[in-house]
N, C-alpha and C positions, 0 to 999 in steps of 0.2 A: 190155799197155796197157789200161787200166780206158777207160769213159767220162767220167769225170767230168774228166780233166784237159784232153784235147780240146774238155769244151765250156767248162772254163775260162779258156782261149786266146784265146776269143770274145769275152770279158767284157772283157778287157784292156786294149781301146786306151781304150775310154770309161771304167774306173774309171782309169787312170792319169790324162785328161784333168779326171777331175770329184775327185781326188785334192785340191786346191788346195780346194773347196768341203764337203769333207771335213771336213778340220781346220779350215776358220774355222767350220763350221757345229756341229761337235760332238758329228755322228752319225752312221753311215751312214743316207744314203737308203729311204725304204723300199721304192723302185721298184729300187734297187740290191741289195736284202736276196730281194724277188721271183725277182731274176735269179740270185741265188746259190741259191736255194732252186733255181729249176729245173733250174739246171748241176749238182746233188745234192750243192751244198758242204754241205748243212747234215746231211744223211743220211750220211757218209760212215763215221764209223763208231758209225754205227746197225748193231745184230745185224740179219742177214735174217731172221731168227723175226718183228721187229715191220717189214717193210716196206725196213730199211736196206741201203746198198750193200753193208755188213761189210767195207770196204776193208784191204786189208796196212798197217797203221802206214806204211812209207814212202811210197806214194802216196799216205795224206794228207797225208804232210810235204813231197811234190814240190808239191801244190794249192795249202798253206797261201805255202809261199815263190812262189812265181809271182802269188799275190792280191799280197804284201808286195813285191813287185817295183814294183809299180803303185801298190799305196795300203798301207801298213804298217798303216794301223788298219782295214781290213777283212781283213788278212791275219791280226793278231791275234786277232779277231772271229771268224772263223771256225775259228780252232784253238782259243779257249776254249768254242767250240759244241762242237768236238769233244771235249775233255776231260768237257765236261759229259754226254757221250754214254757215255764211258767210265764215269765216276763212275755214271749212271744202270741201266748193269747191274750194278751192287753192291746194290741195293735189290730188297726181295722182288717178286716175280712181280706179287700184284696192284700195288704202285704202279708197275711198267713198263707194265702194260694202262692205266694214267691217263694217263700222258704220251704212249703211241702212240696214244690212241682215235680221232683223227682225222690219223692218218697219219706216216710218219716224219721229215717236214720239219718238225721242233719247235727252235726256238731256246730253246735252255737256257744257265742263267748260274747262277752261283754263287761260295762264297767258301769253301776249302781251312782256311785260318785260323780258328779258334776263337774270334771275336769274342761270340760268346755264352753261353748256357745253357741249359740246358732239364733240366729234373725231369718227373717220374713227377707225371699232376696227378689221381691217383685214382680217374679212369674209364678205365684202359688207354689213355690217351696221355701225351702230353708237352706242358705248357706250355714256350715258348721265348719270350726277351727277348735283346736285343743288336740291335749297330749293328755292320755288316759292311761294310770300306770295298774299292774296288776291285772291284764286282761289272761286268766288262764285257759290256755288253748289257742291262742290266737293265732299263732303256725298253721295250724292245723283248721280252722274254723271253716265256715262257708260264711254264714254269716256273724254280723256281730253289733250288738246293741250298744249303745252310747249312750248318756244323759249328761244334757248339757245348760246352763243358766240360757233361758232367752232375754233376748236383748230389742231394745225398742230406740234404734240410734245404736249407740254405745253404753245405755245405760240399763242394767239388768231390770228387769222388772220383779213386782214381789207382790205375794199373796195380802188379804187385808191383814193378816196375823205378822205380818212384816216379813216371812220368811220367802226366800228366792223363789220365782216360779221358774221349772226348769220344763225340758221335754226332751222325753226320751226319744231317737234318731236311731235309725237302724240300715247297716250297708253290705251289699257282700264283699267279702273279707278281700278281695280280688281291689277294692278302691281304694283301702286306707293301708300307710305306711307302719308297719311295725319294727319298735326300735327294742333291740337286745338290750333290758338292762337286770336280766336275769340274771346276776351273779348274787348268789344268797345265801343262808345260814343253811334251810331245810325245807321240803314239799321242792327238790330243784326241779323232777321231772314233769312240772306242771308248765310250764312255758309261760309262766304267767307274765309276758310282757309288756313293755306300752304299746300301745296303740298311737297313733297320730293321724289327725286330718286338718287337711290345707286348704281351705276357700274349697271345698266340698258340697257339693248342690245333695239335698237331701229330697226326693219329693213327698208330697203333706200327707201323701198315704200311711209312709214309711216314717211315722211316730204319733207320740201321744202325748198330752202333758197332764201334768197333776195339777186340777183348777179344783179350789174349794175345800168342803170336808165332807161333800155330800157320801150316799153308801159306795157306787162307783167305784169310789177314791179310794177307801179303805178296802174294797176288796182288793184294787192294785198293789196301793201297800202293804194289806197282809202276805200277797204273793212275795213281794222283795225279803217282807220279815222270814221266810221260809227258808232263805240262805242260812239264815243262822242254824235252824233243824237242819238242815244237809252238812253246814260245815261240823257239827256237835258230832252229826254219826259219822263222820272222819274221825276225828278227835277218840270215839269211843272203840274204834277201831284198831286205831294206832296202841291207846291203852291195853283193851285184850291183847293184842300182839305183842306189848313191852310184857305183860304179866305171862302170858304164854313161854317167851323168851326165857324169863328168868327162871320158870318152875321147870322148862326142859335144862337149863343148866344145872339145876338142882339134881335135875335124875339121871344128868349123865357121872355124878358122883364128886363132883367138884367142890372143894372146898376152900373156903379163905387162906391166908398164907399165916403160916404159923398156927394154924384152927388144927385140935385134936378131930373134929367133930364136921362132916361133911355138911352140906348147906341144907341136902337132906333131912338131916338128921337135928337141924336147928330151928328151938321151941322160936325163936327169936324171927325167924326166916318163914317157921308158919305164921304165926300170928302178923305181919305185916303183910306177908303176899295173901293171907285169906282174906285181910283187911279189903286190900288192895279190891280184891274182883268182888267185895259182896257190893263195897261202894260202886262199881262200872255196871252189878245189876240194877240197884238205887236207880241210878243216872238214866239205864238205859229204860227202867220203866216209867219214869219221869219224861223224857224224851219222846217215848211212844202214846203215851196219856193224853200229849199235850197235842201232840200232832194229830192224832186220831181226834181229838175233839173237836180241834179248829179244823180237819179236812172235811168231818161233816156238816160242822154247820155251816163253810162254803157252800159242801154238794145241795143243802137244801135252799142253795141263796139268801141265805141271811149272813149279819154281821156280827162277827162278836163283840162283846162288852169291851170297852177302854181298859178295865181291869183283865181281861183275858187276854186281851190285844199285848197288854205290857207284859204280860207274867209269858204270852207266849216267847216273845224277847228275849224276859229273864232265864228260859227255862235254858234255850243256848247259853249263855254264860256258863250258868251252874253245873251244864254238861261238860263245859270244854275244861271249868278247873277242879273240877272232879277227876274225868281221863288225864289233865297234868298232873295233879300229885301221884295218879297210880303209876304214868311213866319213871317219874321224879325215883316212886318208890323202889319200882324195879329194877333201874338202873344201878341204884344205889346199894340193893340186896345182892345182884350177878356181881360185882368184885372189880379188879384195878382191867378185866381181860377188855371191858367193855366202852374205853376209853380208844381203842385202834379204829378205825377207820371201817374196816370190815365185819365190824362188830354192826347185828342187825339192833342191838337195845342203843346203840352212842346215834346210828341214824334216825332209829324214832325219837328218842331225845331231843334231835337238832328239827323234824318231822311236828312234832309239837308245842316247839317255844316258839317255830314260827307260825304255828295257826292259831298261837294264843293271841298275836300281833293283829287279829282283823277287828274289824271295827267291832261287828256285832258280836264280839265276846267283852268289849268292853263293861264295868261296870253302873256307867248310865242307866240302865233298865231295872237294874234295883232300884234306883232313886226313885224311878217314875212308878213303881207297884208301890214303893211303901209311901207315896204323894200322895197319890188315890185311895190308898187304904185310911190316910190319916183324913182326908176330905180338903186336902189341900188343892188350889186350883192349878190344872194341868192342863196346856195345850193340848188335845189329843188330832189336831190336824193332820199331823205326817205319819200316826203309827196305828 
């Protein structure tokens, strides 16, 4: 048992209560960001070389889901801090000394996606341009990573497998323009905005590129595929919390309209909400199996198998439409009350149709486990 999930416990009743103030307001708090920094959400996995807990991948993933229990967009928030933390040991030594120089509780944001560019601008850096949507936290950030196409002239360049070669660029959050285009379905108090940069000098410290398919490469990539395990245990968070919701409606005695027979009291009501949570156990030891496997065969510097690589992928998908049908479910069992606004099951509803919307829940990564399982041939370059 680490420290940081015991002091997370702490945090709980009051972000679950200020949950509602969350999503109308469109941020987390910064007195609520204070308290997560001191519970060590934000260090968790920060390397202990600059200060951080260096936590097991799973007991970040136990934190991130018990935040999302309570308030899903600081449960988000704090697992794209962690990604960001991941991402940030890929980058040379001195730009890790920039971002730890005053300590390891640095809120980092960034954007995986290649909405940019950036060239060689003649004194040993990089000019970058582009407009990066979906950077969550970036209000709030210090720093913030980018990936963007490089460019040779005007003309991107591309690996021999023909796909783009990009490089990742990293700035404090102080240089680049952030644009409001935050108005969304659900997760609102993530801030997850664009980012923008204008003819921005990057220097060659402050990135990396993905050249090859050498091991390297894939241990960076496996790092990016790790978003999907962070966003899953949101997702599984949100779930317990929809299923939680409905069986406390249940036992406050409440029953359908025109029902002789409280919700309690309905065979119909057990059997889908028991449904509901054995599947969110399923999920969740499927999520910690996969993560604890690929965390150590990192810590021992080795790589995993293409077939491990992909089913790690898949395993976020199958978590994220797992935790949707149990919301789906619960929604559907609590009755017409949970259609208003201040209803906590109608926000995780809207909380997880938009986290089904990220890339890495797509169903792509099926395809590519059962390609490799049939012996058909697969890039395995970027995954």
């Amino acid at each position: 048992m680490t420290s940081t999930l015991p002091r997370v416990d702490g945090l709980l009743p009051d972000l679950a209560e200020r949950a509602p103030e969350i999503d109308r307001t469109g941020r987390i708090p910064d007195d609520v960001i204070a308290g997560l920094a001191a519970a060590g959400c934000l260090r968790m996995l920060v390397p202990a070389a600059h200060g951080g807990a260096d936590l097991p991948l799973v007991e970040a993933l136990r934190v991130v889901e018990q935040l999302s229990v309570a308030d899903s967009s600081t449960g988000w928030l704090v697992g794209q801090v962690g990604l960001a933390h991941l991402l940030f040991a890929c980058f040379p030594e001195a730009a890790r000394q920039e971002i730890y120089a005053s300590g390891p509780d640095v809120l980092g944001a960034g954007a995986v996606a290649p909405k940019g560019r950036a060239a060689p601008d003649g004194a040993g850096g990089w000019q970058v341009n582009g407009r990066w949507p979906f950077v969550t936290g970036a209000p709030q950030a210090s720093w913030i990573y980018l990936n963007c196409l490089v460019l040779d002239g005007r003309t991107p360049q591309t690996l021999p497998n023909g796909a783009p070669l990009t490089r990742m660029v990293l700035f404090p959050a102080a240089e680049l323009e952030l644009v409001d285009t935050w108005q969304v379905l659900g997760l609102r108090g993530t801030a997850s905005v664009d980012v923008r940069a204008a003819a921005r000098t990057c220097p060659e410290h402050r990135g990396f590129s993905l050249v090859g398919g050498g091991d390297e490469v894939h241990r960076t990539v496996f790092r990016i595929a790790q978003a999907g395990l962070l966003i899953a245990a949101v997702d599984l968070g949100i779930a317990q919390g929809a299923v939680g919701d409905a069986a406390a409606q249940a036992a406050a005695g409440r029953r359908r309209t025109f029902s002789t027979r409280s919700l309690a009291d309905s065979p119909v009501f057990h059997d889908r909400l028991g449904e509901a949570h054995v599947a969110l156990r399923a999920a969740r030891a499927l999520l910690h199996a996969e993560a604890e496997t690929a965390w150590e065969t990192a810590r021992r510097g080795e790589v995993l198998s293409p077939l491990d690589r992909a089913c790690l992928r898949a395993t976020a998908a199958q978590v994220t439409a797992v935790a949707h049908q149990a919301v789906q479910a619960a929604y559907a069992l609590a009755g017409a009350s949970t259609v208003f606004d201040g209803s906590p099951l109608q926000r995780r509803l809207r909380d997880i149709n938009t986290a089904t919307q990220h890339f890495v829940n797509g169903r792509d990564s099926y395809a590519t486990v059962g390609a490799l399982l049939a012996g058909a041939p697969v890039d395995t370059t970027m995954f």
